[in-house]
C-alpha positions in Angstrom: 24.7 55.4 -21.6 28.4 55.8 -20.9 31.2 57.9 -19.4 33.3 59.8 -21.5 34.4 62.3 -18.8 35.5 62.9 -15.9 36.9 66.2 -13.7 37.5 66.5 -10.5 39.2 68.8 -8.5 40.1 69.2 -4.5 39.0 65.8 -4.2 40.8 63.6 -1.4 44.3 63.1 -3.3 43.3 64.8 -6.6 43.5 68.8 -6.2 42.9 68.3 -10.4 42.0 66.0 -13.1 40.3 65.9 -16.4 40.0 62.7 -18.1 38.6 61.2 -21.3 37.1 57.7 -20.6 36.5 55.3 -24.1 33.0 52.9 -23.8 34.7 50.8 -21.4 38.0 50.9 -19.2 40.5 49.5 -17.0 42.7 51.9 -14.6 46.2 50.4 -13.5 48.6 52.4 -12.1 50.6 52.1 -8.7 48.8 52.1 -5.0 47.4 55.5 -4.0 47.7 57.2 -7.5 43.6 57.7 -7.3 42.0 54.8 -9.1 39.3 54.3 -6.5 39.1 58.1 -5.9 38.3 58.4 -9.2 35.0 55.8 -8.5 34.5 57.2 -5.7 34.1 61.0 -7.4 31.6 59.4 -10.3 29.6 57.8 -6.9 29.3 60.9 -5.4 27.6 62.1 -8.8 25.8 59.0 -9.5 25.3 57.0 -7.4 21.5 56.8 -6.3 22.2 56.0 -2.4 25.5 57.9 -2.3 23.7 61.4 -0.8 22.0 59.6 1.7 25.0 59.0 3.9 25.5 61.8 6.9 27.4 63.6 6.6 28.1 63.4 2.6 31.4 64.6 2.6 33.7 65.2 5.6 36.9 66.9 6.9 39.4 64.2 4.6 37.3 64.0 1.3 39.1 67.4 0.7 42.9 67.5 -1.1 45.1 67.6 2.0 42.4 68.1 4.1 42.1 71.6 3.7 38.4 72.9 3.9 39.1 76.4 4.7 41.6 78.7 2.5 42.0 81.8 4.6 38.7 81.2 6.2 37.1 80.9 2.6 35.1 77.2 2.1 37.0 75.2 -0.3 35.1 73.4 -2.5 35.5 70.2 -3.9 33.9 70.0 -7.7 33.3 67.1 -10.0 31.7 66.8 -13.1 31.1 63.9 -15.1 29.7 64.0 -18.6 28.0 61.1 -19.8 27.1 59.8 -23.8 25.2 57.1 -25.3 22.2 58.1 -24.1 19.0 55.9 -24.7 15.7 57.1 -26.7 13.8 57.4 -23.4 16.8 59.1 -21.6 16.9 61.6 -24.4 12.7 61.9 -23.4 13.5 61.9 -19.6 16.6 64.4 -19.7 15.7 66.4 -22.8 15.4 69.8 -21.1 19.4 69.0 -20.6 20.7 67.8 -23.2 24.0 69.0 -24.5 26.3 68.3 -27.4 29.7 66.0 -27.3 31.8 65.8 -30.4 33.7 62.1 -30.1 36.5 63.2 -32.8 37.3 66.5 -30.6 36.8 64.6 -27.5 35.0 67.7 -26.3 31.2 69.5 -25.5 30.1 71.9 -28.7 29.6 75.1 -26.8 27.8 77.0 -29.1 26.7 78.2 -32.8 26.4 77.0 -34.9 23.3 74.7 -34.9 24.2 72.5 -37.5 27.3 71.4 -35.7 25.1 68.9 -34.1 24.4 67.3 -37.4 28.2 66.2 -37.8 27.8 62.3 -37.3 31.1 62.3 -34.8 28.2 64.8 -32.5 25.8 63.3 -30.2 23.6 64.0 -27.0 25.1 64.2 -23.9 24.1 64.8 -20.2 26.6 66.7 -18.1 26.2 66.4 -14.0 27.8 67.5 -11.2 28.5 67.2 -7.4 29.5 70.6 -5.1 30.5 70.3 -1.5 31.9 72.7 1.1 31.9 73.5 4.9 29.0 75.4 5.7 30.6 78.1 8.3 27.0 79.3 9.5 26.0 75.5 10.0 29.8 74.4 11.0 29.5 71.3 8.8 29.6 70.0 5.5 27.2 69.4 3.0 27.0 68.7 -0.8 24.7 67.9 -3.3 24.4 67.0 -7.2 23.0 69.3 -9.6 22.7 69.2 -14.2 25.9 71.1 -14.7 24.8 73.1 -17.3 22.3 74.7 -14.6 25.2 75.9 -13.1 26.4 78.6 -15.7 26.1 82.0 -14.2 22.5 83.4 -14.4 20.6 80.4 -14.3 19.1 78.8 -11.6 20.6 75.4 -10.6 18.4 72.2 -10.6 19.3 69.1 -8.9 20.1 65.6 -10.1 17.9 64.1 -7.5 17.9 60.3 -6.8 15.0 59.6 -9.4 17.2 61.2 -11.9 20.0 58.9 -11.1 18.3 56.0 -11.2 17.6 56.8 -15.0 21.2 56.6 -15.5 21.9 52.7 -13.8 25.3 53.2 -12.4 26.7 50.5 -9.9 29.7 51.2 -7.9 30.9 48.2 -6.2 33.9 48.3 -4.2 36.2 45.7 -3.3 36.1 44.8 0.4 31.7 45.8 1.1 30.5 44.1 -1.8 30.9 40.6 -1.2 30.0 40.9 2.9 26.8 42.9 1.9 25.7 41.1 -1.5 23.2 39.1 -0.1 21.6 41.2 3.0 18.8 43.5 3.0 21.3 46.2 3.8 20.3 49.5 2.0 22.0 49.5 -1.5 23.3 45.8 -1.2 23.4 44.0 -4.4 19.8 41.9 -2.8 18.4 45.3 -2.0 19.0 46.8 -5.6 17.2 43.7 -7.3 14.5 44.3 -4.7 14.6 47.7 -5.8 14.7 47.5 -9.6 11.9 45.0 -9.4 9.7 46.8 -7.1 9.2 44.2 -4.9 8.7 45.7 -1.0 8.7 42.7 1.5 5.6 43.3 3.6 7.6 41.3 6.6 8.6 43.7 8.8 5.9 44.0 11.3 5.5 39.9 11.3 8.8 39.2 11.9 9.1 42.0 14.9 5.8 40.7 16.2 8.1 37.2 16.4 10.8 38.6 18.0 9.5 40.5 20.4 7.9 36.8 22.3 11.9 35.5 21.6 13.1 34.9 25.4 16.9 35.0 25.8 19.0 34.1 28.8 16.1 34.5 31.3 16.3 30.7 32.7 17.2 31.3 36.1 20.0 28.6 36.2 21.8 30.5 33.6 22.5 33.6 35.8 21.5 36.3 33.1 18.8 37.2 34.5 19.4 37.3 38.1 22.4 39.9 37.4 20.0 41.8 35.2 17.8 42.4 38.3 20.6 43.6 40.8 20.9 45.9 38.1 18.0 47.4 38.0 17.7 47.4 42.3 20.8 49.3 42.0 19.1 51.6 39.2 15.8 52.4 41.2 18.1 53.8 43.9 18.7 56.7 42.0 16.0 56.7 39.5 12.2 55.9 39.4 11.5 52.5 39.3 9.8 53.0 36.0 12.8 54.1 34.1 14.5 51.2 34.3 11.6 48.4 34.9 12.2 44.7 33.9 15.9 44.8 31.9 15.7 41.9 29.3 17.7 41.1 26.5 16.4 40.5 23.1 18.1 39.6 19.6 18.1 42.8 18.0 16.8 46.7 18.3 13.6 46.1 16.9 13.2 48.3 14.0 13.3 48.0 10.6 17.0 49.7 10.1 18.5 47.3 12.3 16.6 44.1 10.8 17.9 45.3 7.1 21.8 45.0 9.1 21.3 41.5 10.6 19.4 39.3 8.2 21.5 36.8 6.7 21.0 34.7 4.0 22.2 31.1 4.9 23.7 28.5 2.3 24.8 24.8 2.5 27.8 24.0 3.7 28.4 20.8 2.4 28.8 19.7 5.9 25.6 17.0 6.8 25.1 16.2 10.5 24.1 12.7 11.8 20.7 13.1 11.3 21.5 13.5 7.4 20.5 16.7 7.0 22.9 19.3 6.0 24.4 22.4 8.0 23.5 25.9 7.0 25.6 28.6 7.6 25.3 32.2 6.6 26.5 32.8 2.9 29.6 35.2 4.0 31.2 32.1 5.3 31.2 30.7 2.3 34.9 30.5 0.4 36.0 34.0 -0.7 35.7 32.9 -5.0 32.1 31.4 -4.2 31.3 34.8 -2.4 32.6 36.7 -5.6 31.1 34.2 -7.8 27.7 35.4 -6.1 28.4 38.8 -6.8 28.8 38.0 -10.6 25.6 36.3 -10.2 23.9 39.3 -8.7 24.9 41.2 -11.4 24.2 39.3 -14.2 20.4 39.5 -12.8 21.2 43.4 -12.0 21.6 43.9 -15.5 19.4 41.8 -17.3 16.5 43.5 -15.2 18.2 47.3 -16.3 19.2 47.3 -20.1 21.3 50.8 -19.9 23.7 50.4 -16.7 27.0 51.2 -15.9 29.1 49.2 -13.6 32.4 50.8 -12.2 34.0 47.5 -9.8 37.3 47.6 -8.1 39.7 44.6 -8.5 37.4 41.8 -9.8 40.4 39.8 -8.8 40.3 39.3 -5.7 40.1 35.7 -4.6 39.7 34.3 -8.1 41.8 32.1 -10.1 42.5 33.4 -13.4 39.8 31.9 -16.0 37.3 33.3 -14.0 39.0 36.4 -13.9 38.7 36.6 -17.2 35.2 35.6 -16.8 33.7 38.0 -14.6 35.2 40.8 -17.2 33.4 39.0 -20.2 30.4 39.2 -18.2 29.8 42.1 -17.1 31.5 43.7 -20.3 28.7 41.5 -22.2 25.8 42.9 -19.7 26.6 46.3 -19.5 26.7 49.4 -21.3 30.1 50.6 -20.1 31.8 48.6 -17.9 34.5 50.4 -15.9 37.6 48.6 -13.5 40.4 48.9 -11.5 42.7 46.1 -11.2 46.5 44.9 -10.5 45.8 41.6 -12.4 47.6 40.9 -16.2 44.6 38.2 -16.2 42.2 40.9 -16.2 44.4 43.8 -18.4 45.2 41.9 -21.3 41.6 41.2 -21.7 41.1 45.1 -22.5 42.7 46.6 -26.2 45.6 49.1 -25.6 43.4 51.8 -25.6 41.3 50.9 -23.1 43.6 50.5 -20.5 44.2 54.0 -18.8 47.5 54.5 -16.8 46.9 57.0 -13.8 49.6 59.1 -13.2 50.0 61.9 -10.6 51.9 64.2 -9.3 51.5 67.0 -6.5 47.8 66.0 -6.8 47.2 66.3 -10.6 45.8 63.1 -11.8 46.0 62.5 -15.4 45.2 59.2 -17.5 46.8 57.9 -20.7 46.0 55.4 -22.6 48.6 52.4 -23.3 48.6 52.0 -26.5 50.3 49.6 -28.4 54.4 48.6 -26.5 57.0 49.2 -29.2 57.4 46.1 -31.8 54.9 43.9 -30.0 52.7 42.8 -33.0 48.4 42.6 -32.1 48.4 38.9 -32.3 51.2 38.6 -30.1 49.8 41.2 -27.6 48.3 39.1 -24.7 51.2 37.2 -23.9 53.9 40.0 -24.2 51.4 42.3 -22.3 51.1 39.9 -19.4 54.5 38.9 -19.8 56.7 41.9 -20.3 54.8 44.9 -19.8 52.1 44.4 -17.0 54.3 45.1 -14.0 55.6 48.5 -15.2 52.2 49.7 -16.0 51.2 49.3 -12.3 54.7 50.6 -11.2 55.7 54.8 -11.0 59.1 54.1 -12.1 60.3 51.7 -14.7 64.0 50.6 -15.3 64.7 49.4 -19.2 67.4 46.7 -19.6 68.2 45.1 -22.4 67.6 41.8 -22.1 66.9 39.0 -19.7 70.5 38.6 -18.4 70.4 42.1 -17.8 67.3 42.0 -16.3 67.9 38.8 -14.0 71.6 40.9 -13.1 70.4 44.0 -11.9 67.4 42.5 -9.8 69.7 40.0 -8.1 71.8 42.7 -7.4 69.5 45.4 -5.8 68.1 42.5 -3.6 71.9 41.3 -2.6 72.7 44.8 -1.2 69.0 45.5 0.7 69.9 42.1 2.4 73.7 43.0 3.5 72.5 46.8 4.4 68.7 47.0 4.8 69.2 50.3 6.5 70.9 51.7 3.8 69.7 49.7 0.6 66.2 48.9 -1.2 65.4 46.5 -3.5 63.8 47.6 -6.6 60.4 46.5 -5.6 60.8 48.7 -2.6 62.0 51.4 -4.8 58.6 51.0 -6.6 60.6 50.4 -10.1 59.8 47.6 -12.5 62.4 46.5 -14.6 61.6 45.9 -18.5 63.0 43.9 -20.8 64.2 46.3 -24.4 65.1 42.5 -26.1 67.7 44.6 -27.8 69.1 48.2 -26.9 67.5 49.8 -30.5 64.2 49.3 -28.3 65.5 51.2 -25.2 64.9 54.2 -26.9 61.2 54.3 -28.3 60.4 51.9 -24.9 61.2 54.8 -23.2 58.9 57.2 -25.1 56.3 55.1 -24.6 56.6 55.0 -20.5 57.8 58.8 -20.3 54.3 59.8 -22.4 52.2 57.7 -19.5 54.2 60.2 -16.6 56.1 57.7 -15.2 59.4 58.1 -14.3 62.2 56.1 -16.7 65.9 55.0 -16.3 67.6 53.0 -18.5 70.5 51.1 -18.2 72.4 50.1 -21.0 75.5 48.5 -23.0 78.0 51.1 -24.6 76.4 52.7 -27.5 77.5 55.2 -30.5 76.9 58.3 -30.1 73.5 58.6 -32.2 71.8 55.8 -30.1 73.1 57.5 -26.7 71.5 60.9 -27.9 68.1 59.1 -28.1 68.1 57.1 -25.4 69.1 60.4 -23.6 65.8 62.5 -25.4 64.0 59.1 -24.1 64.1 59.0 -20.6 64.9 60.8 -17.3 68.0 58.6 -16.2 70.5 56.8 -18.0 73.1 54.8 -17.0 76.0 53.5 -20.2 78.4 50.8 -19.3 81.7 50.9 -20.6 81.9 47.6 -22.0 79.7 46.0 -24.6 77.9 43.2 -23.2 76.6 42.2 -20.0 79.2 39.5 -19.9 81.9 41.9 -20.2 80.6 44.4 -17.4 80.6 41.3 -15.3 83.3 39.7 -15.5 85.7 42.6 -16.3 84.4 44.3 -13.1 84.0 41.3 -10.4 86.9 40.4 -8.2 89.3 38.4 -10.0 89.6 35.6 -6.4 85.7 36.1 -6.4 85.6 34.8 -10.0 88.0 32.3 -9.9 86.5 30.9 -6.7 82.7 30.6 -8.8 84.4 28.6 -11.1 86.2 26.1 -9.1 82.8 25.6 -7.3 81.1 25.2 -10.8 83.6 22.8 -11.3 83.3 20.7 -7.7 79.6 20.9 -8.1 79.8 19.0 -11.3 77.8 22.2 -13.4 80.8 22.6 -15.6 79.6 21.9 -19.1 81.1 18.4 -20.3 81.9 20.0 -23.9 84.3 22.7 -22.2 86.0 20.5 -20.1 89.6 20.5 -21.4 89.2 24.3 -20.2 87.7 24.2 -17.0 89.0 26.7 -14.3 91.3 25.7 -12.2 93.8 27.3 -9.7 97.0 29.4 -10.2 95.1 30.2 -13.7 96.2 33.9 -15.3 92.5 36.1 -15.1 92.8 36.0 -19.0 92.7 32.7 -19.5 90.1 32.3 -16.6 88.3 35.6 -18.5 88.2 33.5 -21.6 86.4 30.3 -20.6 84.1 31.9 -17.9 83.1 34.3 -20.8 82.3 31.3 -22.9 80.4 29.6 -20.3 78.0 32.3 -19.7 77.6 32.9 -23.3 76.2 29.1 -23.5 73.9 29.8 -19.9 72.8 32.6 -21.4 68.9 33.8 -20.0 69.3 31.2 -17.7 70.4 33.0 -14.6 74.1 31.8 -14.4 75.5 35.4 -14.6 72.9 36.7 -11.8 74.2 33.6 -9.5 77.6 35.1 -9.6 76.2 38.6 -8.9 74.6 36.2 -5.7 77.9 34.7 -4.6 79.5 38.1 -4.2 80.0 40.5 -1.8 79.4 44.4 -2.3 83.4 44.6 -2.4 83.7 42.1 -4.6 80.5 43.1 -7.2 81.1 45.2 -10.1 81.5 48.9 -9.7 79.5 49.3 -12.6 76.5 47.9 -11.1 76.6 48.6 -7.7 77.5 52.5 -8.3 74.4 52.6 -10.9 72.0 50.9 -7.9 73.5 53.9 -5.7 72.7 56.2 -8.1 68.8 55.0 -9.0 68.0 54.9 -5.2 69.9 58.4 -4.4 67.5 59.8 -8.0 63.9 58.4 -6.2 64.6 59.7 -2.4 65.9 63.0 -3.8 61.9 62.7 -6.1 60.0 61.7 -3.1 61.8 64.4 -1.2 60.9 67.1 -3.8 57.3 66.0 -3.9 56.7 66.0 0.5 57.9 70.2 -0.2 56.1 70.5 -3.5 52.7 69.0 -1.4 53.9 71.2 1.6 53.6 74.4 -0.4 50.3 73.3 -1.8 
């Protein structure tokens, strides 16, 4: 069984999205586009324990908050349509069943029958959560139903908890899963193995019995108990003495519930004490990677117990050094049926084919998803290291900025950070600005790069050398922004644009510092020398240093004054384009 599709709508930050999901996925995208809203929306659906929670929705699951629409009850929808299904499935959810072409990446939804024979056709299992504000109750409620029982003259029947657990789908989010792996906490990764292998500890009412004869504090010396009398003279002065009769404390509430919370599992430390035997401590005090290692653990033994399940996990990450990153995706990829993730690591993306990787884009609350296909002129056997190399950070980034190369690249950056550092108030870095910059390797690639980012619904500048007039009418179809220097090369919009004393005064400290090169030596700058001259042989030295930073450490040495026009009015111009965007979005979400 797998996820092919999901649609939500009025959903925390998503007011609408429809996306197509291959066998398995990873989302990227920027913070707060809706990756874990997304999980979070399939939970709601499918996850056996998610109902159980009071109340199962509340006042913020809804876009903008907004519950009530002219004292209507908004309703939050999401459907999720799953494929794949097993030969008992098909038995167990026959009554159900619907059809899903794979080539039309859609549900057959009608005559003829013999559509279903077309081998790209297969079963499929549509299901669906509804929730709204009950104004006769005053409070929300929601439950999940078989979509198709939805349809207008039939009677809807709901995808109880029985139901789900014939589908096997794990959410497990990043900060609860590795504090409640190993408790007895309803729905902890312990608690589902319990579950799955229908094992119910008969321990409750022995350990209770136990507790209950557990004294704490009530040694006289210690003062506990002597303040818990006064309290309860000063109680029987306004209530019966019964009411408040012999205050104790005791290590827990007593009831099954509250047991479930505070059982620990304990682990060795590594830590031995005199007597040689060695310290226990409870397992969430273990390093961060061994706590995460446990999780993989618990879900290799999840799923060799349940052959169909789906896992959705959020940044498998977190805490681990890269090879077993990379192992934790094998694994559960290997173990599952669909394996779904969200993640910021290029350890973890590259392991997934472009098409499997699903950028989330959204805008004024429409989510969408495209896949990333294959970067322009990056060949498949050279994917993983210009994927993790070039390409990573702009597919987790809104906005991207193509430059053509790495001087460029190294120029810009140094420059954006320069200016936030002399005016914070007034200047952001790129980083800040939420752009990654992306190497072209030559400005015939600005162009199709472009395409390639536009068609993901990010937003794309692009700065770039002077061009003819055919490769400036691309670029221009290309992106959103463009900025053309007037000179060809980097070097020349450098050095043609810094201060002439600036420049002169980088090369005499090249020079004192002994970082002249010994081969250019006869022309080394020096001073009283005509900018030409100096033009000349500072050109020829960068052309030697170059993609090794020299041109961004002049970019470093100077002041706004003394930096290029060029560069700095460009940097102007990209940060005046994204506050005049974020400032169109805060009305667009306002009218919303």
């Amino acid at each position: 069984m797998n996820i092919c599709k999901i649609d939500v709508s009025n959903f925390r930050g998503i007011k609408n999205a429809s996306i197509l999901v291959s066998k398995n996925a990873v989302f990227v995208g920027d913070n707060n586009s809706g990756k874990s809203t997304l999980f979070e929306a399939i939970d709601l659906v499918m996850g056996p324990d998610r109902l159980s929670r009071s109340p199962v929705i509340d006042e913020h699951d809804f876009y903008a908050g907004e519950y009530l629409a002219n004292d209507t009850p908004v309703q939050i929808k999401i459907e999720v349509t799953v494929i794949g299904l097993s030969e008992d499935q098909k038995i167990y959810f026959g009554n159900h069943i619907e059809w899903w072409d794979r080539c039309k990446g859609a549900l057959i939804s009608g005559p003829p029958a013999s559509s279903t024979d077309v081998e790209s056709v297969e079963p499929a299992l549509r299901l669906a959560f509804q929730g709204n504000y009950n104004l006769e109750e005053d409070d929300f409620e929601g439950q999940t139903y078989f979509a198709e029982t939805l349809r207008e003259g039939s009677t809807p029947e709901l995808f109880r908890k029985k139901d789900k657990r014939n589908c096997g789908f794990l959410y497990l989010r990043t900060l609860r899963t590795g504090s409640r792996a190993l408790s007895l906490e309803r729905g902890s990764l312990l608690d589902i193995i319990l579950q799955m292998k229908e094992v119910k500890p008969q321990m409750w009412e022995d350990v209770l019995k136990q507790l209950k004869g557990v004294s704490v504090a009530n040694e006289s010396e210690l003062g506990v108990s002597d303040i818990l009398t006064s309290v309860q003279d000063s109680l029987s002065n306004i209530v019966s003495y019964e009411a408040a009769d012999k205050p104790q404390i005791k290590v827990s509430n007593l009831t099954r519930e509250h047991l479930r919370k505070v059982l620990t599992v304990f682990m060795g430390s590594g830590a031995y004490r005199e007597d040689g035997t060695e310290y226990l401590t409870p397992y969430t005090h273990q390093g961060t990677g061994t706590v995460n290692t446990l999780v993989l653990s618990l879900l290799s033994i999840i799923a060799d117990i349940k052959e169909n399940v789906i896992f959705a996990m959020e940044e498998p990450e977190i805490a681990l050094p890269p090879h077993i990153q990379k192992r934790v995706i094998s694994t559960v990829i290997e173990k599952s049926t669909q394996a779904l993730f969200t993640s910021h690591s290029p350890y973890v993306i590259e392991e997934f084919p472009p098409d499997q990787i699903l950028v989330i884009s959204k805008t004024n609350g429409d989510l969408t998803a495209a896949p990333a296909g294959m970067p322009p002129t990056v060949k498949m056997k050279a994917y993983r290291e210009e994927m993790r190399r070039r390409f990573c950070e702009s597919l987790l980034a809104r906005r991207v900025l193509i430059v053509e190369g790495r001087t460029e690249y190294d120029v810009y950056s140094t420059a954006a950070k320069k200016l936030q550092r002399l005016h914070p108030e007034r200047n952001c870095s790129f980083d800040l600005l939420g752009i990654a910059l992306v190497q072209a390797n030559t400005d015939t690639q600005v162009a199709p790069l472009g395409e390639y980012y536009k068609k993901m619904g990010k937003t794309v500048y692009a700065i770039f050398d002077k061009q003819d007039d055919d490769v400036r009418k691309k670029i221009e179809v290309a992106v959103d922004y463009m900025y053309e220097a007037t000179e060809h090369g980097i070097e020349d919009v450098v050095l043609k644009g810094v201060n002439q004393d600036t420049l002169l005064k980088y090369g005499l400290k090249l020079v004192k510092d002994n970082e002249w090169p010994s081969n250019l030596s006869t022309e080394a700058p020096r001073t009283g020398m005509e900018f030409e001259k100096l033009y000349k042989i500072m050109k020829a030295f960068f052309k030697r240093k170059k993609g090794d930073g020299s041109l961004a450490e002049l970019i470093e040495y100077c002041s706004e004054s003394e930096m290029p026009k060029f560069i700095t009015e460009t940097i102007f111009a990209i940060e005046k384009s994204v506050y005049s965007l974020q400032a169109v979005s805060v009305m667009t979400e306002g009218e919303v």
